[in-house]
C-alpha positions in Angstrom: 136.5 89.6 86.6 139.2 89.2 84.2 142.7 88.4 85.1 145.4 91.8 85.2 148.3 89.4 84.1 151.4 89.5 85.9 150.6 92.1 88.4 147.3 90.9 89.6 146.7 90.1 93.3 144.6 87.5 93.2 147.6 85.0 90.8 150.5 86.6 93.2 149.1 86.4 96.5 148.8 82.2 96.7 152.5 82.3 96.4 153.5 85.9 98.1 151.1 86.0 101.0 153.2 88.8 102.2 151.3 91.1 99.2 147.8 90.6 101.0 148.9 90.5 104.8 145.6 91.3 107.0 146.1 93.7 109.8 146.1 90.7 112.4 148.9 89.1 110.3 148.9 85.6 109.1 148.6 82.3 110.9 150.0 79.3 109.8 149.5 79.3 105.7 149.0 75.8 104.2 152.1 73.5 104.0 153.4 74.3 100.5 153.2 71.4 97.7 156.1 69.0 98.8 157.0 70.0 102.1 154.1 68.6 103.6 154.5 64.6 105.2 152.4 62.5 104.5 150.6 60.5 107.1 147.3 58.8 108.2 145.7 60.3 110.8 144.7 57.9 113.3 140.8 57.4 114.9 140.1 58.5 118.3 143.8 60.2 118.2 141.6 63.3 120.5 139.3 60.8 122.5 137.6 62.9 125.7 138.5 66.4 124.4 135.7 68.7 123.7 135.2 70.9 120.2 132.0 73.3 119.5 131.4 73.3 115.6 128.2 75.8 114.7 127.0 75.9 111.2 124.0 75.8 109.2 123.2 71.9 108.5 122.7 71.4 104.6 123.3 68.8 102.4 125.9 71.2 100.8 127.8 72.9 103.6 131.2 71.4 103.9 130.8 72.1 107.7 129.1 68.6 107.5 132.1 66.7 106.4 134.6 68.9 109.4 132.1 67.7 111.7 132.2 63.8 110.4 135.5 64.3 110.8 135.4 65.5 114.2 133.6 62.9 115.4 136.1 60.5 113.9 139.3 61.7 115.7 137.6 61.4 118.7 136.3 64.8 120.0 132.8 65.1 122.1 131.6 67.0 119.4 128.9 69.7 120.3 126.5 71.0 117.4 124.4 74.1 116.9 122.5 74.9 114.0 120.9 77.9 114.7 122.4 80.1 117.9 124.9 79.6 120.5 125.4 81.1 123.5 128.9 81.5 123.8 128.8 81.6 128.0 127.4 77.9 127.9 131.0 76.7 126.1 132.6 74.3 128.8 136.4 76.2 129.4 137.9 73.1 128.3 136.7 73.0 125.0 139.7 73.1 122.5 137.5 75.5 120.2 134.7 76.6 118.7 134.3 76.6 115.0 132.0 78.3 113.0 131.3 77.5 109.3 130.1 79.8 106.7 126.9 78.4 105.5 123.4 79.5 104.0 121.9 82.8 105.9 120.1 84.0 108.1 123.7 83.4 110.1 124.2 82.1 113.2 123.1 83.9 116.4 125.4 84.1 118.7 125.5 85.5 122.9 127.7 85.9 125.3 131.3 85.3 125.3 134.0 82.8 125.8 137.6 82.7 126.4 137.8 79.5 124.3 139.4 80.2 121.0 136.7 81.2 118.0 137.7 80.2 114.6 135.4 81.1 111.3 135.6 79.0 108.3 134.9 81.0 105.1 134.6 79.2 101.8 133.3 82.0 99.4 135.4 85.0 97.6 134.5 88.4 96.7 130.3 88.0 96.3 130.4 87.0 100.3 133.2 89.4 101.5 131.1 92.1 103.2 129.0 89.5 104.5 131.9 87.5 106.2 133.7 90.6 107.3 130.6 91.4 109.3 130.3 87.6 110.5 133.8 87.6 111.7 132.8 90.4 114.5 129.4 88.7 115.0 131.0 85.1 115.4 133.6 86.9 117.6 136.6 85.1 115.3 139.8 85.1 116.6 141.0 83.4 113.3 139.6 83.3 109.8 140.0 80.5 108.2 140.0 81.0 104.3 139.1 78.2 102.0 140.2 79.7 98.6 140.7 83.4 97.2 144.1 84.3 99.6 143.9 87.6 98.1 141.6 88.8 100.6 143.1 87.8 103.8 144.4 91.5 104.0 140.2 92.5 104.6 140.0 90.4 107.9 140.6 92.1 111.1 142.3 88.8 112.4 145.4 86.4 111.5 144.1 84.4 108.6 144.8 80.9 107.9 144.7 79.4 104.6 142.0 76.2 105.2 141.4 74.3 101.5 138.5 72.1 100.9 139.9 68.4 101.5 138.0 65.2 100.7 135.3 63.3 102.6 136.4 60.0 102.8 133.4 58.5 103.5 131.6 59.9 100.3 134.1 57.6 98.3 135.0 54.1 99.5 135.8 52.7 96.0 137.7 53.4 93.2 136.8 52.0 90.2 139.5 51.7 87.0 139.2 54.3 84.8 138.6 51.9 81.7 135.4 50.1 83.3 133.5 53.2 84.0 130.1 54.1 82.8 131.0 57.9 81.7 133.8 60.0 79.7 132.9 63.2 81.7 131.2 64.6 83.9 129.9 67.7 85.9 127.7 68.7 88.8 127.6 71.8 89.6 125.0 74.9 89.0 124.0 77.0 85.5 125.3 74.2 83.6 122.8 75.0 80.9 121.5 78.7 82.5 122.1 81.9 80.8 124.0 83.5 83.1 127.3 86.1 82.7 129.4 84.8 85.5 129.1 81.0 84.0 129.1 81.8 80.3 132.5 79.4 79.7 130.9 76.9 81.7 127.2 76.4 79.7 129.6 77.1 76.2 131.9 73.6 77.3 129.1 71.7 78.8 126.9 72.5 75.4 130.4 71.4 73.2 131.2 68.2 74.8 127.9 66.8 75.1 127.9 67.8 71.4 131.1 65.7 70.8 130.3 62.9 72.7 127.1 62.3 73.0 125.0 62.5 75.5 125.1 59.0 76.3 128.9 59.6 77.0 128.8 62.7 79.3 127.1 63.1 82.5 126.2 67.2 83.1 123.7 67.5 86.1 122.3 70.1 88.4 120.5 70.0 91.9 121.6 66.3 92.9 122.4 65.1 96.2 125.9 64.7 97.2 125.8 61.1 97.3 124.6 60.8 94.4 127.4 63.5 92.6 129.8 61.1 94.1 128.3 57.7 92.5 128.3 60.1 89.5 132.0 60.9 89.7 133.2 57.3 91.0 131.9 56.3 87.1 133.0 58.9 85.1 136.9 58.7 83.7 137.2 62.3 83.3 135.6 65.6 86.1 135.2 68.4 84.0 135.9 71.8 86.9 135.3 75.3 85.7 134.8 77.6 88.6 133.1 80.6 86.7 134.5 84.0 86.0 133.5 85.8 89.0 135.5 85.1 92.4 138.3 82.2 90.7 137.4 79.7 93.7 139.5 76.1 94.4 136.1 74.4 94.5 134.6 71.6 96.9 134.8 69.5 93.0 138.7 69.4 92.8 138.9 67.3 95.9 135.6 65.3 94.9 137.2 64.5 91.3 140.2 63.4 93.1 138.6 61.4 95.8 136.1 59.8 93.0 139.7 58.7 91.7 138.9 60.4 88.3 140.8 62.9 86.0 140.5 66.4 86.9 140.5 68.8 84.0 140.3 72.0 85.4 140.3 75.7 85.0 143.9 77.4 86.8 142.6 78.9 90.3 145.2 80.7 92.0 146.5 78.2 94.7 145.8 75.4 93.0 149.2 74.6 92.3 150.1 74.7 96.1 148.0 71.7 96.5 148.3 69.5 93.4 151.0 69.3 90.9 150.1 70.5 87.6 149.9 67.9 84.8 151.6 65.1 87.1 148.1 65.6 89.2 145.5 67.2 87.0 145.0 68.3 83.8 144.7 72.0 83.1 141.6 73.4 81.0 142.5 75.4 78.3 141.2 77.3 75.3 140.4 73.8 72.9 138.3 71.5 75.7 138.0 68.8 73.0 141.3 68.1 72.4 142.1 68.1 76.0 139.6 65.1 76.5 140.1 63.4 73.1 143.9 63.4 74.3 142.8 62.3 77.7 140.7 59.6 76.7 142.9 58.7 73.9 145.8 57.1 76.8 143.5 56.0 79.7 146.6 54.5 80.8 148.5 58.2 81.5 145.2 59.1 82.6 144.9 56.3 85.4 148.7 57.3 86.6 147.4 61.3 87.0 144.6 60.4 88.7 146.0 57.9 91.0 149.2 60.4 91.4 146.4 62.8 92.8 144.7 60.2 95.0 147.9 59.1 96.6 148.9 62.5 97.8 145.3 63.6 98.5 144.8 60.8 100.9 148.5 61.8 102.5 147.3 65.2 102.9 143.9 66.6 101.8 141.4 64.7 103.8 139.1 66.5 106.5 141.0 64.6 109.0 144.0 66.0 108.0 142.6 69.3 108.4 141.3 68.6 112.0 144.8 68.5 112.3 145.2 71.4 111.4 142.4 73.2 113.0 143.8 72.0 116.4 147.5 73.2 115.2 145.4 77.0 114.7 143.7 76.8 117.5 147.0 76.4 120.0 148.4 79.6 118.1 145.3 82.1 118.1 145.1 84.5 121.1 141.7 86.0 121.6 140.8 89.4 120.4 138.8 92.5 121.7 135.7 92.2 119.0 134.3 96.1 119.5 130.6 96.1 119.3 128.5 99.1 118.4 125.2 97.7 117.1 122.7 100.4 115.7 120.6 102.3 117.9 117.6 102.4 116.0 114.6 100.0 115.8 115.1 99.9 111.8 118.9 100.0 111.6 119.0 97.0 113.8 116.7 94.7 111.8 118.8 95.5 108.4 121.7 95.0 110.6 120.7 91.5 111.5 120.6 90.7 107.6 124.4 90.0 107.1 123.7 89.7 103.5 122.2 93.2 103.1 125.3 95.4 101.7 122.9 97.7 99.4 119.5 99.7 100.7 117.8 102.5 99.3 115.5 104.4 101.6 112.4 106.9 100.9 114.1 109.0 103.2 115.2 108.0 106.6 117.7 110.8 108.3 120.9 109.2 109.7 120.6 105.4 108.7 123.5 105.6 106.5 125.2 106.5 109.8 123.8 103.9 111.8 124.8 101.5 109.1 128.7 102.7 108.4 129.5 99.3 106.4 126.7 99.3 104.2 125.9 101.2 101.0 122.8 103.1 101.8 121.2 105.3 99.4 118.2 107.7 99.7 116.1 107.0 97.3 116.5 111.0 95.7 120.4 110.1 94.8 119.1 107.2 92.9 116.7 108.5 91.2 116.5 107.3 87.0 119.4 105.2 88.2 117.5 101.8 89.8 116.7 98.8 88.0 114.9 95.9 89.2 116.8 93.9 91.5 119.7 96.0 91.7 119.5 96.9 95.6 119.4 93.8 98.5 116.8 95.5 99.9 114.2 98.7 100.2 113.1 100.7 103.3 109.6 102.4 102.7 108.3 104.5 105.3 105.6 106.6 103.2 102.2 105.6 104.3 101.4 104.4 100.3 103.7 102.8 97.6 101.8 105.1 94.7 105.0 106.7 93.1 107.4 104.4 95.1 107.1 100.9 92.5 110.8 101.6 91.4 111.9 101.8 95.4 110.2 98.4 95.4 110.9 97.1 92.7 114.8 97.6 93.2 114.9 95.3 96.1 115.8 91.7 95.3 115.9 90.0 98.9 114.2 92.3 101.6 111.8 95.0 101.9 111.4 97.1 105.0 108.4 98.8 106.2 107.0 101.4 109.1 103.7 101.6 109.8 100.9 101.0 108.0 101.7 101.4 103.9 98.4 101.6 101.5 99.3 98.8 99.0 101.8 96.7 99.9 100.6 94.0 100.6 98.2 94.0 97.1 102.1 94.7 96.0 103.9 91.4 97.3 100.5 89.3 96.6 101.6 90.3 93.0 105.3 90.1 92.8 106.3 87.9 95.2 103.3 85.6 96.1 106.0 83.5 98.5 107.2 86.4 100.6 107.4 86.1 104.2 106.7 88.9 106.9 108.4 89.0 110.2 107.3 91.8 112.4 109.8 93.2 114.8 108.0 96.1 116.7 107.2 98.5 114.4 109.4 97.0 111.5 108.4 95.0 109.1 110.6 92.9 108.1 109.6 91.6 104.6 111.7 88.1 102.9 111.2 88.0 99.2 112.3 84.7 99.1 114.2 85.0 95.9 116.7 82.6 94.7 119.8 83.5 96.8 122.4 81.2 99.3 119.8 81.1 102.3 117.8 78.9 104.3 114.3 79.4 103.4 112.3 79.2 107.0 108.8 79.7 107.7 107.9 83.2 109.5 104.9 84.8 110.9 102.5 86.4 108.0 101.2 89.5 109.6 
């Protein structure tokens, strides 16, 4: 999304969170640059106090380094992966914290009086997602990691909760001069066609053309230990966050932790955390000279970089923002969380999909009302206007696919089926030779298993 200059939201809000107040008003927003103390937070400092931390456990969720974390201020840390039920939280427990992570989401029961925070670390492409979550996770806070913008969406006070570095991905810091690498990036379509990361394949494809590839280091799909041995030798961390959602990525604070040179794109908020120039160096239009002039006074270079280590490690670690997370949790109230799941059989299985936003239907009376936050579509309003992939999922209830292959094909993470349906299954042997059925009475509940942020888990063929 381009930018709308001086009047756009997502620039002003960082620094006037009054412009995108949410309905439950704001909690405490992060410490602007400079007033914020410095300190070392000291191990064990909760010792015997009990925390609930509930996320989907992947070697990329950040939810992995709050809980680390946890565990190192001293909390009886108690994990869940995959459901919680909410009446088995001991009444003592400071609070429970979910994490945004990889769907299917969390399953949660019951209720608590204990205070329910949600960590959400995606922008725009997971809003409707997380705005259902928040009611499903029973938040009493939402706890936003970038894209302050659209705390005025949540139906609770929202707290600004950045990234922060692990400290125990980086336990050296190697001078700049003796490392292996000029640059380097992890991170995803570094080389892919794709219209949201076009800036990022065009600089990866121009510095690896001026320097070398022995001289750059551009991966995808590596470990996180292993991006941070990456980083720890490289001089210079190259950060563009694509031109879709604008996020302060998980790579700032793993640049700065590696105790390399950030050169990085302008997210909004950014500045409210490091000091431009003094702290990182901005990307702009001519990347070259930017690293030539970089690389050109390592000695400049080593001062920004250890400018942005000194106050990261004063201020952006996770164990600062257990801190912080304990300083929410005293100041959130509960809420009433109104429930009105769908009535119907099929309603409630695309309700369970948090992910699903778009459906088109063969012609199902009154799902678009049992599904108010969703854009549901008969398939007759579509008509000469689908294209494959283009809906999250497809409802066919005819008792045949002939003349329905564009319903189907439309669908790019779930189809849904009633009864018995001449075809379909010659269909998905075709197409989607990895799909997964899940039958749920008389729904069927089909996974395409197409690339998308989920946890792919074995169901029941059928």
């Amino acid at each position: 999304m381009a930018e709308a200059g001086a009047v756009d939201l997502m620039v002003l809000a960082p620094s006037n969170p009054e412009l995108a107040r949410p309905t439950g008003g704001f909690g405490s927003s992060f410490t602007r640059l400079g007033d914020a103390t410095p300190y070392e937070p000291v191990p064990d400092r909760y010792a015997g106090e009990r925390v609930v931390i509930c996320f989907r456990k992947t070697d990329s969720n950040p939810g992995r380094y709050l809980e680390s974390a946890l565990r190192r201020a001293g909390f009886d840390v108690r994990l869940e992966t995959d459901d919680i039920d909410l009446d088995t939280v001991d009444p003592s427990t400071r609070f429970v914290v979910f994490v945004e992570g990889p769907y299917p989401a969390i399953d949660v029961t019951g209720n608590t009086e204990v205070p329910s925070l949600f960590w959400v670390h995606h922008g725009e492409h997971h809003l409707f997602s997380n705005l259902r979550l928040t009611d499903r996770y029973q938040a009493d806070a939402v706890l936003l990691a970038h894209s302050w913008h659209l705390a005025h969406w949540f139906p609770t006070p929202v707290h600004r909760f950045p990234f922060a570095i692990p400290p125990e991905m980086f336990p050296h810091r190697t001078p700049l001069a003796r490392r292996q690498f000029d640059i380097a990036m992890v991170g995803s379509r570094l080389r892919e066609e794709a219209w949201q990361y076009r800036r990022r394949t065009e600089l990866v494809a121009d510095l690896e053309s001026h320097l070398g590839p022995d001289r750059v280091r551009f991966v995808e799909g590596v470990a996180p230990e292993v991006m941070a041995e990456i980083y720890a030798d490289s001089r210079i961390v190259l950060n563009e966050g694509g031109t879709r959602h604008h996020p302060i990525t998980m790579r700032v604070f793993e640049a700065v932790g590696a105790g390399a040179i950030l050169l990085t794109d302008t997210p909004p908020g950014l500045d409210l955390l490091f000091e431009s120039e003094r702290e990182y160096a901005v990307l702009r239009d001519d990347a070259r000279n930017a690293v030539d002039r970089l690389l050109g006074d390592l000695e400049q270079g080593q001062a920004v970089a250890d400018r942005a280590f000194e106050r990261a490690m004063g201020t952006h670690t996770y164990d600062h923002r257990v801190d912080l997370l304990v300083e929410i949790a005293k100041e959130t109230p509960k809420r009433e969380v109104s429930s009105s799941p769908p009535g119907g059989e099929l309603a409630t299985a695309i309700d369970a999909d948090v992910e699903v936003q778009r459906v088109v239907h063969d012609g199902v009376p009154g799902l678009d009302e049992e599904l108010p936050d969703r854009e549901v579509w008969p398939l007759s309003e579509r008509a000469g206007r689908l294209s494959p992939g283009s809906m999250d999922a497809a409802v066919i209830t005819a008792d045949t696919i002939s003349g329905l292959e564009t319903l189907l094909d439309s669908a790019r993470r779930y189809v849904y089926a009633l009864g018995s349906v001449t075809g379909l299954d010659e269909y998905l042997e075709t197409r989607y030779p990895e799909a997964v059925t899940y039958q749920n009475g008389d729904v069927r509940r089909i996974d395409l298993m197409t690339e998308g942020y989920r946890v792919k888990s074995a169901g029941s063929n059928q």
